[in-house]
N, C-alpha and C positions, 0 to 999 in steps of 0.2 A: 504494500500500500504506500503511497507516497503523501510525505508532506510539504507543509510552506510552513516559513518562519510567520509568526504573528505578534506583534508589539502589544506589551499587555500594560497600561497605564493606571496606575491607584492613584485616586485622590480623597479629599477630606475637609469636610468642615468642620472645627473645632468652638464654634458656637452658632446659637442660634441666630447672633446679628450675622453673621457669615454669608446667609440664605440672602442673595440678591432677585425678587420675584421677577417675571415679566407677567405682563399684562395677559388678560385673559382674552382668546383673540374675537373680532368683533363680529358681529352678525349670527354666529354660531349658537344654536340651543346645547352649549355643552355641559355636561353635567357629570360630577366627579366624584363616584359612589364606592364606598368599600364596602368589598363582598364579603358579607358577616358568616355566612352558610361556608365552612370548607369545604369545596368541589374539586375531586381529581379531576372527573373532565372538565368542566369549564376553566380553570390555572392550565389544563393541557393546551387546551383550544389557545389560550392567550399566549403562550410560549411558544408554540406551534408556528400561530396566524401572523407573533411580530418576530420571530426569529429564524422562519422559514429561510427568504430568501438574502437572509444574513449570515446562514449556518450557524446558528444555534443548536449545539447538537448535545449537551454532558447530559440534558437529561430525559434526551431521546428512547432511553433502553429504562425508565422507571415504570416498575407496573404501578398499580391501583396504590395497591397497600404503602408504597415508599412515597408516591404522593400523599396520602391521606395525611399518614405518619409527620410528612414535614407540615404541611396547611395543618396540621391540630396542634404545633409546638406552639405556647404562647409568647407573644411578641411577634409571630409569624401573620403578617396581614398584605392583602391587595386591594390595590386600591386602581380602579377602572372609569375610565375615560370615555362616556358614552355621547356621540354625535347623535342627537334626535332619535334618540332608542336602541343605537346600534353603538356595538364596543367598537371603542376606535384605539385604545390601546392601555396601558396598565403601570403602574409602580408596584413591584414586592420585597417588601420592607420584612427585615429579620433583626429582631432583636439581640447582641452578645453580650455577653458577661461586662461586665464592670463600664454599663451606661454606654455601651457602641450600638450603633444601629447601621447594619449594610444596606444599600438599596441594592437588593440580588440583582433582582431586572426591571428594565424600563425602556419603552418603548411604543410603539402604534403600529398599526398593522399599514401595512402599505399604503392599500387605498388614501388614506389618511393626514399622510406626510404631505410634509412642504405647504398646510392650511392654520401655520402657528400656532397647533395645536402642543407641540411638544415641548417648549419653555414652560407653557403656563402648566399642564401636566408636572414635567418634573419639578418646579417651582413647589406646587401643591402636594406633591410627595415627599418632599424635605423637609417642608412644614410638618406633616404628619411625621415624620420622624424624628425630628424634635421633640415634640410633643405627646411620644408613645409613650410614654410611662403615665401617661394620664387616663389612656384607656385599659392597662397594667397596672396594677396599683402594686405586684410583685414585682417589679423590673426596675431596675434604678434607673432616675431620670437620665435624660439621654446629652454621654458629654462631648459627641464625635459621632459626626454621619460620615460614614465612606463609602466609597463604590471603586467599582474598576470599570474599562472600556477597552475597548480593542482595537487593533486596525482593519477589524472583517464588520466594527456598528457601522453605522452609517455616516457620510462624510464631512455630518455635521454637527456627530454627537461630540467630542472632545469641547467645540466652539459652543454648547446650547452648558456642559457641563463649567465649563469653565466663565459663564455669563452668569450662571448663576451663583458665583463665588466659589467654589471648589478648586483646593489648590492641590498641586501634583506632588504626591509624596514618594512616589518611586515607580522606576520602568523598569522592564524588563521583557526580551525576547526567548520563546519556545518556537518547538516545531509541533505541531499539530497535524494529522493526519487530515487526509482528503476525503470529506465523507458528504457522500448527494445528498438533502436535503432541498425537498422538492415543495415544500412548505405544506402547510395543513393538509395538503392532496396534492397528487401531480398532477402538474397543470394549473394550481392553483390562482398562482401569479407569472406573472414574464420575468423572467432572471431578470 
């Protein structure tokens, strides 16, 4: 099987003034709902629909139960992005040990992109991560939100990550294997 190198970038906000919002974009009935109910398919459908033609693949190979299992851990929350009824894409927030919080994934599903949906999204998911230990009342308040990105997101995430105050704490390259990912169904979308 063959791979490519892939640049894997962590950053971090080390407070809540950190969080630079943008605007919520205009005309649009969007509305920004965390799903209270843990659902293996529908977290599948979401990681699937925005990570397809991104190659998002580690957790391609989870059945039911390993899904369940992480969506039941507390401090484990998503939070979805719906354009007039329909998911247009998602923040999932994990809470760690000693007041961190990672944004696992974040993203929209194709369609989607490029309608300035995705600042005010991740804007609204940093907030809420900030702010997790208020819907935890076992989690200690939250003293560092981090995330990673890669060079296979899209061409704009590092710029939308870095707008919203998040600063680069460390790089690093791996080689990653080549693996088709054809998104929610082949055919789904056009590469």
């Amino acid at each position: 099987m063959s791979s490519v190198p892939v640049t894997i970038w962590s950053l971090e906000q080390t407070s809540a003034s950190d969080l630079l919002p943008a605007a919520a974009p205009e005309g649009d009935d969007l509305r920004i709902v965390r799903a209270e109910v843990p659902s293996p398919e529908f977290s599948r459908f979401l990681y699937a629909s925005v990570g397809g033609d991104i190659h998002w693949t580690d957790r391609l190979g989870w059945d039911y139960a390993r899904w369940q299992g992480f969506l039941d851990r507390p401090g484990v929350e998503t939070w979805v992005a719906y354009d007039r009824g329909t998911p247009a894409g998602y923040v999932e927030l994990e809470a760690q040990d000693e007041g961190v919080v990672e944004i696992v994934y974040f993203g929209l599903l194709p369609a989607f992109r490029g309608r300035r949906i995705g600042g005010h999204l991740l804007s609204y998911g940093i907030a809420r991560a900030w702010d997790l230990a208020e819907r935890w009342p076992d989690r200690t308040p939250t003293k560092r939100v981090w995330l990673h990105t890669c060079s296979k997101d899209g061409e704009f995430a590092m710029a939308n990550y870095l707008r919203r105050g998040f600063t680069l704490f460390d790089t690093k390259v791996e080689e990653e294997a080549v693996v088709s990912t054809p998104g929610p169904w082949p055919g789904a979308y056009p590469a």
